[in-house]
N, C-alpha and C positions, 0 to 999 in steps of 0.2 A: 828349608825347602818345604814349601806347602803353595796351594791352589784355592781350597774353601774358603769360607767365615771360619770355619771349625779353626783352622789356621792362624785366622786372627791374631784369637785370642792371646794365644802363645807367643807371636812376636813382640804384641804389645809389652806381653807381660816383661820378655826379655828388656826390652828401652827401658818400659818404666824401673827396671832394677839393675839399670846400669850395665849392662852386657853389653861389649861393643859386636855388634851386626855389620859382617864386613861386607855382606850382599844375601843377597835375596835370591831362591830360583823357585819361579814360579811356572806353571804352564802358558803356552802362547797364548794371544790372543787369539780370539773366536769368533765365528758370528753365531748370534744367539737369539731368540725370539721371532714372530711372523718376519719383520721387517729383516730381519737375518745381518743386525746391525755388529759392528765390529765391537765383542766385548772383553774388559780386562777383566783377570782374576780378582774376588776379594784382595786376596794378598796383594798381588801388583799393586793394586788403589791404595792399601793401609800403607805399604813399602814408597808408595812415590809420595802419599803424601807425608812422609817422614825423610826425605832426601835420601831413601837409600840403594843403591846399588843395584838395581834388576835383571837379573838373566831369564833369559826364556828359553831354551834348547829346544828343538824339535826333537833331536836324539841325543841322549844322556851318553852314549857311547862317542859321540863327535871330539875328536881332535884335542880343537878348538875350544871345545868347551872345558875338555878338561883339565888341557896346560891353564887355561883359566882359572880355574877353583886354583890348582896350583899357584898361583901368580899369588894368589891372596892370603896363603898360607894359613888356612882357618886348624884351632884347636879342637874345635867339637863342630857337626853338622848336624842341627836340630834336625830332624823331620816329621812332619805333621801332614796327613794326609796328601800323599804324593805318591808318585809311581815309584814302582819297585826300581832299586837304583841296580845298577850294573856296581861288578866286585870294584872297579877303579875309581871309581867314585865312593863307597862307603868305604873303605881302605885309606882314604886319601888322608884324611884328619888327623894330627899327632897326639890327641887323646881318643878318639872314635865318631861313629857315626851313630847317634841314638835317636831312636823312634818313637813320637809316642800313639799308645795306641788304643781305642774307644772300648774295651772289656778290660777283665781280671783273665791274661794271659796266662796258659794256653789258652783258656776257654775263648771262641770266639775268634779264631784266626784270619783274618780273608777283609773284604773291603765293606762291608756290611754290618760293623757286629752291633751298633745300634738294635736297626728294626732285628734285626735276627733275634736277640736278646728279649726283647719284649714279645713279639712273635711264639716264642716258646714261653711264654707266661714266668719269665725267670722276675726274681723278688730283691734282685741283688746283682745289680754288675761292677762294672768301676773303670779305669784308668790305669796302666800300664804307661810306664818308659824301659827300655830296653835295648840292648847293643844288637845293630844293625849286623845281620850276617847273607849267609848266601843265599836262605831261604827264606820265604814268608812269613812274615810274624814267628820267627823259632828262636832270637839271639836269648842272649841269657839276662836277665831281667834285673833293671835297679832297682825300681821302685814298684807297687802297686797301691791303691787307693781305692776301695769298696764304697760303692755308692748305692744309696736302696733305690728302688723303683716303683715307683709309685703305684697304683694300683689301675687308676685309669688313666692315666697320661700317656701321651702319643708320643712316637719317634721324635719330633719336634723339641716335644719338653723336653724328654733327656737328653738330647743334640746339648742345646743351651745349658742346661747343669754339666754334661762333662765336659763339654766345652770348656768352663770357666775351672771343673777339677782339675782337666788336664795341664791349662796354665801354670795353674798353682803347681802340680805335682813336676812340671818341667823345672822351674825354680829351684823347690827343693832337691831333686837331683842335681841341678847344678851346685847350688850351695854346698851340697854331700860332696861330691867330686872336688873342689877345691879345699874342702877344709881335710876331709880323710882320703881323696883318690877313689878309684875305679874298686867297687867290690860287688862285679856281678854276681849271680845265681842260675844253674841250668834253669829251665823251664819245668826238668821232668822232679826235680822238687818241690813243687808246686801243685803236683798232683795228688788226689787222694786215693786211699786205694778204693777201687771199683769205680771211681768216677770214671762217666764218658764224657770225653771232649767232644763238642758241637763245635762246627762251622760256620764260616760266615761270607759265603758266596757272594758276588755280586749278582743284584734282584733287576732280573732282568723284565718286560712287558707281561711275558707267558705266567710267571711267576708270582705274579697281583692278582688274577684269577681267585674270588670265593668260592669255596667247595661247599654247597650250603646242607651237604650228609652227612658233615661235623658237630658238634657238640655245641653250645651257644658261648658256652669262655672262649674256647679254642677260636672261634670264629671271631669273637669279640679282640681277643689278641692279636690277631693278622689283621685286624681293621687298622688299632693302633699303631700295629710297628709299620703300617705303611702310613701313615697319616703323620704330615700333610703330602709326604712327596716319598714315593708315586704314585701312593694312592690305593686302596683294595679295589679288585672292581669287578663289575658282575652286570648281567642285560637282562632287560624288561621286556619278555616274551608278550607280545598281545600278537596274538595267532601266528599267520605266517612271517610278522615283523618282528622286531627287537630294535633296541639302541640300548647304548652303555651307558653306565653311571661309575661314576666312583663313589664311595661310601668310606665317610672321613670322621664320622663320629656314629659309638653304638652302644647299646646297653644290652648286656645276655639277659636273658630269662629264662628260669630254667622251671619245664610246667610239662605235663602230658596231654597227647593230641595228637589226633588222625591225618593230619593234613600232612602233604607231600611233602617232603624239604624246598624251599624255594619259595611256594605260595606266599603267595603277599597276601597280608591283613588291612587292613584301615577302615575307617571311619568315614574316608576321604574328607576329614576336616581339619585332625591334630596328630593323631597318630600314626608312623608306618612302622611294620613290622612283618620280619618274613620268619617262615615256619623253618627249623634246622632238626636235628635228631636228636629229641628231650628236649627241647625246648624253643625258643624266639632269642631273635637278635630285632630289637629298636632300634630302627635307623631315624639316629637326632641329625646329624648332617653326610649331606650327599651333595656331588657336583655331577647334574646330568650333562652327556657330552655336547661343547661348544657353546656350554653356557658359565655364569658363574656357581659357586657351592652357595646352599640356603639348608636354611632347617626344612622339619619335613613339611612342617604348616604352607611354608611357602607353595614346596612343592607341589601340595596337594590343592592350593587354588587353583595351579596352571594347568594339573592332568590328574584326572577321576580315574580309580583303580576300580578297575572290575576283577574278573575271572583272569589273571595275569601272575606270572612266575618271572623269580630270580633263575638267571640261568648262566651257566660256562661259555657258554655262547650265542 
């Protein structure tokens, strides 16, 4: 059960190692982009072009769907980013229902724990499988897999590396499972003492907003864990006007200085950069609204900064 690319991977990995895939459930199709054209999931696409099985539920709780899964009589139900299943569906499986999941469980619980992860400037996350319960990312845990994080790389980058840990890490839990059996672990083992556990929200439009009376890591951090998608974003005040930008790549600098948070610097030739508290954030790429994203070079042939601020709105 999965909808993304993130998804992919893992089915893939499942064929390529012999695991028979008695069906696929994926989310329905959609219309998607300007032209608002009818589009299938990653998965759907990987799953049909492999001849296999497709379901699409609108409601996980229908009937029909679940005499279904029934009919097919599966031993384990992969899931990979998907909607939270209803008790008769993760119950159904005669070995269980196991999920895998984008952090080092507990930490990170919720639909986001990517950019969340980077977002807080963490050094270290990982990959999670775990038995499917009644609650949110809480069952008791087979595997984990710590992966480092790079120091400037965006949501993007780690998508595609855990993406491919997670693969792997589904595998080995299957291999574990067949050769020794089912040997989970609570979650709350897992904790250290004094550690807080962090969430991982879904990041909704309000939520992309740069606060630019933060610190320049801090700020440089929410660029990345939004980048490429959805993006950080923030407006170019030139007086009573403004338009949005999103800002997709950044470099902190950390320096002393009088100017407001927000102020933008430049050259208006090669470099932009706006003033934050202790320091600048370099903005190396930015997508102004209803155009494509450029470095700042570009940006600054098309519009000359004056007396102009980053701003919340």
């Amino acid at each position: 059960m999965g909808t993304p690319e993130f998804a992919v991977a893992t089915l893939g990995a499942l064929l390529i190692n012999g695991f028979n895939v008695v069906a696929v459930v994926t989310a329905p199709d959609k219309p998607a982009g300007r032209g608002r054209k009818i589009t299938s999931s990653a998965v759907k696409e990987y799953a049909e072009s492999n001849l296999l099985k497709v379901l699409q539920p609108t409601d996980l709780r229908d009937t029909d769907f679940i005499n279904g899964l029934k009919n097919l009589k599966p031993d384990i139900i992969i899931v990979v980013a998907f909607r939270m299943l209803p008790e008769p569906v993760w119950k159904l499986p005669s070995i269980g229902t196991i999920n895998l999941h984008a952090s080092l469980l507990p930490q990170y619980r919720g639909a986001a724990p990517i950019n969340h992860a980077i977002i807080n400037g963490e050094k270290v996350t990982g990959v999670t499988t775990f038995l499917i319960d009644e609650n949110l990312d809480t069952g008791n845990i087979l595997f984990r897999q710590e992966v480092p994080v790079f120091p400037d790389e965006n949501a993007g980058d780690l998508h595609d590396r855990l993406m491919v840990q997670g693969a792997r890490l589904v595998i080995k839990t299957l291999d574990s499972i067949i050769r020794d059996g089912l040997n989970p672990l609570p979650q709350a083992g897992f904790i250290r003492p004094g550690e807080i556990l962090r969430k991982a929200p879904k990041i909704h439009p309000e939520d992309c907003i740069i606060r630019w009376d933060n610190e320049p890591e801090k700020i440089h951090n929410f660029i990345r864990g939004l980048s490429p998608y959805p993006g950080a974003r923030s407006f170019i005040r030139t007086g009573n006007n403004s338009f949005s930008i999103k800002i997709l790549e950044s470099r902190p600098e950390i320096s002393e200085h009088d100017f407001e948070p927000g102020k933008i610097i430049s050259d208006n030739k090669s470099f932009l950069k706006a003033a934050c508290r202790g320091g600048f954030v370099n903005i190396l790429q930015l997508k102004p609204e209803s155009r494509h994203s450029m470095g700042a070079d570009e940006f600054l042939r098309g519009f000359r900064i004056r007396d102009y601020y980053l701003t919340e709105s």
